[in-house]
N, C-alpha and C positions, 0 to 999 in steps of 0.2 A: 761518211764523208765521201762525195765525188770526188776524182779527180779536178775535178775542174773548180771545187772550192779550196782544196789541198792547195793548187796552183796561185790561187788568189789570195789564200793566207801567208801564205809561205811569200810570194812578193810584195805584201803588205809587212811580213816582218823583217826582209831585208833594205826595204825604204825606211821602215823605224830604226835597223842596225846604222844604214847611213848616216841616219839625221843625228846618229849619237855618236858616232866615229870622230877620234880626235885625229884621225891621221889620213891626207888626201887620198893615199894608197888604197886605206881599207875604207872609205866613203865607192871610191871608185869601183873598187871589185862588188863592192854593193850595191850600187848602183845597176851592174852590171848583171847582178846576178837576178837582182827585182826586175832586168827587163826580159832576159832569158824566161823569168815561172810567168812573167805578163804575156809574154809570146805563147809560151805554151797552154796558157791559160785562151786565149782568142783560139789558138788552133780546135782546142778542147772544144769551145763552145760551139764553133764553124760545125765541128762532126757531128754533135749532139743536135743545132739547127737541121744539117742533112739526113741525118737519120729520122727523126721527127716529120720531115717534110717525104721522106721516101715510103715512110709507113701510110703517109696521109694519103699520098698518090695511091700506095697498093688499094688503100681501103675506097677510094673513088672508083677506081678499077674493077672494085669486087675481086679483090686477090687476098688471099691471108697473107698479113703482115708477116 
């Protein structure tokens, strides 16, 4: 498992803990917490986009990735 699906699951199961939370508190901190791995998640992907796109450059270049 990537990081970057770890990140996607993991605030996929704190949006399901909210959606079951009897108490505003703990919906909230869940909420909160599925937007925190969704950030990290987008950052994740951003880096894996630029790596991907840095490799393609070298390889246009004629450079070893």
């Amino acid at each position: 498992m990537t990081p970057l699906q770890m990140y996607i699951e993991r605030a996929a199961e704190c949006r399901r803990e909210a959606n079951s939370a009897n108490l505003a508190n703990v919906r909230d901190r869940c909420l909160g917490s599925a937007l925190a791995w969704e950030s990290m998640a987008d950052r994740a992907e951003q880096i894996e986009i630029y790596r991907v796109n840095e490799v393609q450059r070298k390889v246009e270049q004629g450079r070893r990735p």
